[in-house]
N, CA, C and O atoms as a GROMACS GRO file, in nm:
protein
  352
    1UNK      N    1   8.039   9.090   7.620
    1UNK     CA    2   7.986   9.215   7.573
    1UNK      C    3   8.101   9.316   7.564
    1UNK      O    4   8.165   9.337   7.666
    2UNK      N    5   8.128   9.369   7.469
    2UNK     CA    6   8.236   9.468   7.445
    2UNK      C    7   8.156   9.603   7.442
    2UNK      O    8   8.044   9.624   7.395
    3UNK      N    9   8.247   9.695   7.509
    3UNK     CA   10   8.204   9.862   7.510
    3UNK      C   11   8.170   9.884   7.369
    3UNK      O   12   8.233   9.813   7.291
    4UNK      N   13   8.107   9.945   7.331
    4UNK     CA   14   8.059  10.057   7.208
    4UNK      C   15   8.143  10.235   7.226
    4UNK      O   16   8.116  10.340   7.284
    5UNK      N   17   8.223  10.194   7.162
    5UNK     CA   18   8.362  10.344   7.143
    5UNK      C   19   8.265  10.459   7.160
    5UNK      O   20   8.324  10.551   7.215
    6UNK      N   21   8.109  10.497   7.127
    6UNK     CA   22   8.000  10.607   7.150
    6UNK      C   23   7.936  10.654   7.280
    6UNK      O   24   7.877  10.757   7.312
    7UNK      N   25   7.976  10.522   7.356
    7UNK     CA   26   7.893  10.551   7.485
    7UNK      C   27   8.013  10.599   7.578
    7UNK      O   28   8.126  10.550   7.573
    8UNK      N   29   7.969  10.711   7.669
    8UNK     CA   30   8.042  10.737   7.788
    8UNK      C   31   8.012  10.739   7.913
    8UNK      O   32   8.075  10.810   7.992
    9UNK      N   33   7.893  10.648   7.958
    9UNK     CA   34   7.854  10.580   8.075
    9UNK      C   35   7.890  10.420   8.042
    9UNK      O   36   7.865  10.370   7.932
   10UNK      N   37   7.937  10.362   8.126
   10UNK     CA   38   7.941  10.208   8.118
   10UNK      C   39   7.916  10.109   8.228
   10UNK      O   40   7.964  10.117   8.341
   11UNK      N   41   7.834  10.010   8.183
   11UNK     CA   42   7.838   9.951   8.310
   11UNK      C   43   7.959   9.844   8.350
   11UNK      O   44   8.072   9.868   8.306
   12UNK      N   45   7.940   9.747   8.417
   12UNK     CA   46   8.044   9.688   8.493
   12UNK      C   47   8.122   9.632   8.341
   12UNK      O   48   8.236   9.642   8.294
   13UNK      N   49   8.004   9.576   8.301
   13UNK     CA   50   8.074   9.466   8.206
   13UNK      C   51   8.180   9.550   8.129
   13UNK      O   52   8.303   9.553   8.130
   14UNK      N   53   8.091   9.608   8.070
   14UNK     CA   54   8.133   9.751   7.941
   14UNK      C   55   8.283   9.787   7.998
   14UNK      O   56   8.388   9.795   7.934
   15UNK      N   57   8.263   9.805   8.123
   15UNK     CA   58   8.424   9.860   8.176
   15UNK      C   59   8.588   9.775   8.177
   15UNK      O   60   8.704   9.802   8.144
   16UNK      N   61   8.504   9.648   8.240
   16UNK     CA   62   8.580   9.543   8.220
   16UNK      C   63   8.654   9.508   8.050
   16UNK      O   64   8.767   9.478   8.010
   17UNK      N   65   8.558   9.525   8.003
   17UNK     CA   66   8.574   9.502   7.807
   17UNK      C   67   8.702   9.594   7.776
   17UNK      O   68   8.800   9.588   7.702
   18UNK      N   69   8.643   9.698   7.886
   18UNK     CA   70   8.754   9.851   7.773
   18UNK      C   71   8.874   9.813   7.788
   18UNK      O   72   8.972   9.804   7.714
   19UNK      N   73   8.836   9.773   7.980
   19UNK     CA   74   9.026   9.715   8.004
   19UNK      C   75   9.074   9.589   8.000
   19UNK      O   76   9.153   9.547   8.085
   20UNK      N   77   9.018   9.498   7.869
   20UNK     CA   78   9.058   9.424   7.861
   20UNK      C   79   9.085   9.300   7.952
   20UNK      O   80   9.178   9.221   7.937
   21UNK      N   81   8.971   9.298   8.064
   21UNK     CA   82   8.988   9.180   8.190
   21UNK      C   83   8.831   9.138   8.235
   21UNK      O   84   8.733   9.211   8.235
   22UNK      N   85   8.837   9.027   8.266
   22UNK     CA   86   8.742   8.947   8.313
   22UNK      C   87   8.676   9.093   8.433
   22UNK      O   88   8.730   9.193   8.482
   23UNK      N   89   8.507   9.024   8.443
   23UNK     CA   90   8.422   9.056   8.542
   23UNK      C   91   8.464   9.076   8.646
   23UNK      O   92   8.473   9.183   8.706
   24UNK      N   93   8.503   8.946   8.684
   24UNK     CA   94   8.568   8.924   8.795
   24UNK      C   95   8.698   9.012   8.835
   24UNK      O   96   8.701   9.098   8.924
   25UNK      N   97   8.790   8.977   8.762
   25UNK     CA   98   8.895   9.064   8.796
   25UNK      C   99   8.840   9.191   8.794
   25UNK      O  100   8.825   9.223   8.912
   26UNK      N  101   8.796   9.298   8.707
   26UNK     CA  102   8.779   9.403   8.769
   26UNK      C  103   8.680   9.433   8.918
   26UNK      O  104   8.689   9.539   8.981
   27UNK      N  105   8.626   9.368   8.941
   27UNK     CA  106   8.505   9.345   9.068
   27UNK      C  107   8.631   9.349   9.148
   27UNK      O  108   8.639   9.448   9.222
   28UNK      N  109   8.726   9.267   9.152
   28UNK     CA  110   8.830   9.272   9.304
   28UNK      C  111   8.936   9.420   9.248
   28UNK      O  112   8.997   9.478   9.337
   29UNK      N  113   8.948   9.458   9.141
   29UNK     CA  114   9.022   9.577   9.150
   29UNK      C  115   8.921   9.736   9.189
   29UNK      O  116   8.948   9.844   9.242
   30UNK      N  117   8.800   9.675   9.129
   30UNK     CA  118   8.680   9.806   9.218
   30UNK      C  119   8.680   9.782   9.363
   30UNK      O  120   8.632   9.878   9.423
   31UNK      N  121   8.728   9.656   9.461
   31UNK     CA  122   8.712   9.711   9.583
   31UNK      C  123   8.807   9.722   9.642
   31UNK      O  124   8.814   9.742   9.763
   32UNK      N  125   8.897   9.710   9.565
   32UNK     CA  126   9.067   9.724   9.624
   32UNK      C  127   9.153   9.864   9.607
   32UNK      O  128   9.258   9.897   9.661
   33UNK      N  129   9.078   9.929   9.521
   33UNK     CA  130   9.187  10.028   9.410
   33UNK      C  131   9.023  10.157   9.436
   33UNK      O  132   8.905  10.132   9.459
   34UNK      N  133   9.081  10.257   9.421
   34UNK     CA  134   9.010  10.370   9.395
   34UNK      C  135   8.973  10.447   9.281
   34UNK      O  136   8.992  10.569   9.273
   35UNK      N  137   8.909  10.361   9.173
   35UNK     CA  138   8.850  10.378   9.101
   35UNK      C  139   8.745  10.476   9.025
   35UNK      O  140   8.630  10.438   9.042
   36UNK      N  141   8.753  10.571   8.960
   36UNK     CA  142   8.654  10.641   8.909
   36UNK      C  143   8.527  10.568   8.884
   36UNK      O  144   8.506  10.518   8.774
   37UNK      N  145   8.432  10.559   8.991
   37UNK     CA  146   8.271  10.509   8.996
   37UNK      C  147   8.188  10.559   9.098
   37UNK      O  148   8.202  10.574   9.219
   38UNK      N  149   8.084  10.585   9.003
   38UNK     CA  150   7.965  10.574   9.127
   38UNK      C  151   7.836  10.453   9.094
   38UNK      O  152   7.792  10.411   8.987
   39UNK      N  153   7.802  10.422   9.236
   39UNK     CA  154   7.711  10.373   9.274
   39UNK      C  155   7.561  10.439   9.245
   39UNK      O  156   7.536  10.540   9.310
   40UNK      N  157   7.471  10.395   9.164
   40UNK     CA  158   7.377  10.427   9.111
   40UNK      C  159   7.250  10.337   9.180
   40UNK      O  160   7.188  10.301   9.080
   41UNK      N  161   7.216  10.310   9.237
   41UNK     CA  162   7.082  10.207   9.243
   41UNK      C  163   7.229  10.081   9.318
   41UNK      O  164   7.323  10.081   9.398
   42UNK      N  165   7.141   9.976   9.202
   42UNK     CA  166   7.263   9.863   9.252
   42UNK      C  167   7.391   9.868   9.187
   42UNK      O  168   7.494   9.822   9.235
   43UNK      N  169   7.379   9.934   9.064
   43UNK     CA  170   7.460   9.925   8.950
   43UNK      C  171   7.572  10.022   9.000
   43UNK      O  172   7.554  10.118   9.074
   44UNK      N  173   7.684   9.983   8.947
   44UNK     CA  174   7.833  10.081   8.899
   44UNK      C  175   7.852  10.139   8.790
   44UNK      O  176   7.910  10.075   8.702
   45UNK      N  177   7.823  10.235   8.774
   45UNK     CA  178   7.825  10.333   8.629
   45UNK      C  179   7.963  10.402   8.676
   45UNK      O  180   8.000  10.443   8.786
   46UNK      N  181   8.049  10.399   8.501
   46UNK     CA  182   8.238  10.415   8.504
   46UNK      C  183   8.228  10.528   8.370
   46UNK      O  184   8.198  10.508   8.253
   47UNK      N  185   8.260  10.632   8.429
   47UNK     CA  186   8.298  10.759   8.257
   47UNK      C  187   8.449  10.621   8.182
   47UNK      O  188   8.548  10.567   8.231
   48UNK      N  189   8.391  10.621   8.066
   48UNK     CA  190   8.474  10.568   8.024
   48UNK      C  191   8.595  10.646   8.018
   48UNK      O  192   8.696  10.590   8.060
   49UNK      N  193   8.610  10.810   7.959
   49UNK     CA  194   8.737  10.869   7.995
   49UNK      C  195   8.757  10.848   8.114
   49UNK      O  196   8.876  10.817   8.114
   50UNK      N  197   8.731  10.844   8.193
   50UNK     CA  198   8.788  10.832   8.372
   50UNK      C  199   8.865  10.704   8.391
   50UNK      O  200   8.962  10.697   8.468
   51UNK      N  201   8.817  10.600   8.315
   51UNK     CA  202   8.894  10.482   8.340
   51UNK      C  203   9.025  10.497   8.316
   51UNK      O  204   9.126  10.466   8.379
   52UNK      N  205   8.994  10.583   8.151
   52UNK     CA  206   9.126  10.562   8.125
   52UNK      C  207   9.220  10.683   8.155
   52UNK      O  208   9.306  10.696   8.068
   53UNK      N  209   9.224  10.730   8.208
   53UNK     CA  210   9.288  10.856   8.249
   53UNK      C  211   9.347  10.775   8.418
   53UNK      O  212   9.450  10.798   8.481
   54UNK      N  213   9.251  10.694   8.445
   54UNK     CA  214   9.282  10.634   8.558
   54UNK      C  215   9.420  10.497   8.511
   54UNK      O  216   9.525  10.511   8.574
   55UNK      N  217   9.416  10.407   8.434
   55UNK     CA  218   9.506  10.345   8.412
   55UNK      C  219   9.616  10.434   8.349
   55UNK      O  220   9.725  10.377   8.339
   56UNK      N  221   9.611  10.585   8.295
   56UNK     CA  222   9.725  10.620   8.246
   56UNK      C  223   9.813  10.682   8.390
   56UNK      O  224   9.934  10.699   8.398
   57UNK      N  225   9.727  10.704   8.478
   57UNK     CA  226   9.776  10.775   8.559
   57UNK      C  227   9.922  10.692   8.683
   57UNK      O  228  10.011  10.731   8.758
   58UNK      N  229   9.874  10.588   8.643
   58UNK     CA  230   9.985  10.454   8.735
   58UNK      C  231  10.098  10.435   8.706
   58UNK      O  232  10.121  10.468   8.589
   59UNK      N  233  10.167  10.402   8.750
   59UNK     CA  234  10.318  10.385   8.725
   59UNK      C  235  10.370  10.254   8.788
   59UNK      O  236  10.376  10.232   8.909
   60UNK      N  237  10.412  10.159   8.675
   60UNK     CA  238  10.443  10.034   8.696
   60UNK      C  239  10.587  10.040   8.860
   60UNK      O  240  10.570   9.999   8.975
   61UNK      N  241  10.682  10.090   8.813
   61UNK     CA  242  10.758  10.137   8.922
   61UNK      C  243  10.694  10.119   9.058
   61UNK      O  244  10.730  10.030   9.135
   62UNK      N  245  10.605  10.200   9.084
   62UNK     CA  246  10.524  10.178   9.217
   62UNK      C  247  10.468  10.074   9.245
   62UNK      O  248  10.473  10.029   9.359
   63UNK      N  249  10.406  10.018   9.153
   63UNK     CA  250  10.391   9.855   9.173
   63UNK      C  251  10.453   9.780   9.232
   63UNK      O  252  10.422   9.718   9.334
   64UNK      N  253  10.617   9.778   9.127
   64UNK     CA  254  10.683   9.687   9.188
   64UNK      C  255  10.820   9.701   9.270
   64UNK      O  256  10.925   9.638   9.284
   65UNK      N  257  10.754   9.826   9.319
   65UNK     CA  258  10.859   9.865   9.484
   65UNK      C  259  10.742   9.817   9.605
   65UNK      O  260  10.769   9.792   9.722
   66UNK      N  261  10.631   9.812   9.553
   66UNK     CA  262  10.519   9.774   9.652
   66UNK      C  263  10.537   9.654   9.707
   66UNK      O  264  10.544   9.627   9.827
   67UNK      N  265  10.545   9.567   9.593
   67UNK     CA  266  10.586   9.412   9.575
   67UNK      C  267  10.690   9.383   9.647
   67UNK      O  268  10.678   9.283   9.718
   68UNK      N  269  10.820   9.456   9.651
   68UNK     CA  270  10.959   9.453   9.628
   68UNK      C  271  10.974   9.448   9.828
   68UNK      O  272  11.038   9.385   9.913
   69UNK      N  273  10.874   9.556   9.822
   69UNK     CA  274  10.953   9.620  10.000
   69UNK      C  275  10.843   9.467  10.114
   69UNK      O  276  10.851   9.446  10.235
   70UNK      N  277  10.783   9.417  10.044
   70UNK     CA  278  10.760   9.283  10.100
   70UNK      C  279  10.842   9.179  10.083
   70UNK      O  280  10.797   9.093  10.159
   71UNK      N  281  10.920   9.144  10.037
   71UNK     CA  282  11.014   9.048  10.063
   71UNK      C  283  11.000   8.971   9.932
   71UNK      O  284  11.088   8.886   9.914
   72UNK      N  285  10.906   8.983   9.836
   72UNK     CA  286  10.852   8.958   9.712
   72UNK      C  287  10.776   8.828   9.715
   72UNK      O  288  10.768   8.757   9.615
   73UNK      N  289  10.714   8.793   9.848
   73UNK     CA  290  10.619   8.684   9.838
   73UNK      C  291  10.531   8.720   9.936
   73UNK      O  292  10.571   8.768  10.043
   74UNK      N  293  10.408   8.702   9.910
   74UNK     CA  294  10.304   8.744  10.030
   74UNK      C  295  10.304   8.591  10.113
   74UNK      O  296  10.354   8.479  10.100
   75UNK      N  297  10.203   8.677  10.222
   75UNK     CA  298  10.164   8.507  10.312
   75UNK      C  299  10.152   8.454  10.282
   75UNK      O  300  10.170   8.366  10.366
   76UNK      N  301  10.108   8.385  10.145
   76UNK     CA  302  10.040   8.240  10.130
   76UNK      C  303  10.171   8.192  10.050
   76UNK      O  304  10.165   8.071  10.027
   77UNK      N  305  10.272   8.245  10.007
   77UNK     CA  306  10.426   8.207   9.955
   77UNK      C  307  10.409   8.258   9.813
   77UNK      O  308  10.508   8.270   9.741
   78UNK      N  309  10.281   8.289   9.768
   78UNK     CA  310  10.312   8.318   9.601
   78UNK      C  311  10.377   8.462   9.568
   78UNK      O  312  10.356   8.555   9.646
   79UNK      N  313  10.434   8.474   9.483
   79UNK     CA  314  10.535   8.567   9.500
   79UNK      C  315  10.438   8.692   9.413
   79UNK      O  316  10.487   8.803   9.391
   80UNK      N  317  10.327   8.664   9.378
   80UNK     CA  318  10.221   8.796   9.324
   80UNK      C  319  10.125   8.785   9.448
   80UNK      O  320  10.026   8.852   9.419
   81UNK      N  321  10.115   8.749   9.533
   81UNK     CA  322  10.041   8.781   9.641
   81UNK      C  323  10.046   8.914   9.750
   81UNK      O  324  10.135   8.941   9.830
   82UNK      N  325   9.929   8.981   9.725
   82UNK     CA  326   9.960   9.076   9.818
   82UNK      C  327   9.998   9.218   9.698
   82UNK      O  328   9.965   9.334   9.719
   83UNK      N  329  10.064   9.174   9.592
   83UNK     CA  330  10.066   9.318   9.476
   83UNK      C  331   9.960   9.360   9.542
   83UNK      O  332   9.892   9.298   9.624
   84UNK      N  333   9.941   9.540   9.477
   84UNK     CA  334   9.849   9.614   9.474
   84UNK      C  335   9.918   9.724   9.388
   84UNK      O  336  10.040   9.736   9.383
   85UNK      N  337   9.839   9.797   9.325
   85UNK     CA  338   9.848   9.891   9.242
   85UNK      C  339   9.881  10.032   9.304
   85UNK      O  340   9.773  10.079   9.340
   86UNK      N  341   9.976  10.116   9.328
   86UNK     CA  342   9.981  10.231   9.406
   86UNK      C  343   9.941  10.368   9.302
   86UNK      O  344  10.004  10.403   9.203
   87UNK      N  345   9.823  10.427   9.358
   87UNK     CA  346   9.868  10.573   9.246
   87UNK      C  347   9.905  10.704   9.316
   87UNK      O  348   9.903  10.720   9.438
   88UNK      N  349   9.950  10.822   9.202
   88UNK     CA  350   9.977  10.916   9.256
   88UNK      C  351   9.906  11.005   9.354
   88UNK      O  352   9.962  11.105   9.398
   0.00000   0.00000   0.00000
């Protein structure tokens, strides 16, 4: 299901679509990352401007000093293990 460019409530899926990533993946970046959402009932309703004001707001840099000041492999040895996204 892809977002509709008209709507500015979205649900999970819809959100996932805008940014271009699986369900899934965004489900582990909503409980990892601080995300523009609220909790409605059961559902996650996302301002679509908020998302994206939220991915403009990051800076790859911080990423990968995040990465970097770990030794560049998490516990399990893979060397993307353990990333996380830092924002301002």
């Amino acid at each position: 299901m892809s977002a509709s460019p008209d709507r500015d409530i979205l649900n999970i899926e819809e959100a996932a679509a805008l940014l271009g990533v699986s369900v899934k993946t965004f489900n582990k970046v909503l409980h990892r990352e601080n995300l523009p959402a609220r909790k409605i009932g059961r559902e996650w309703k996302f301002s679509r401007q908020a998302l994206i004001d939220w991915v403009g707001s990051g800076r790859s840099m911080d990423f990968y000093r995040e990465s970097g000041e770990r030794g560049g492999k998490g516990a399990d040895g893979r060397r993307t293990a353990g990333w996380e996204i830092g924002l301002d």
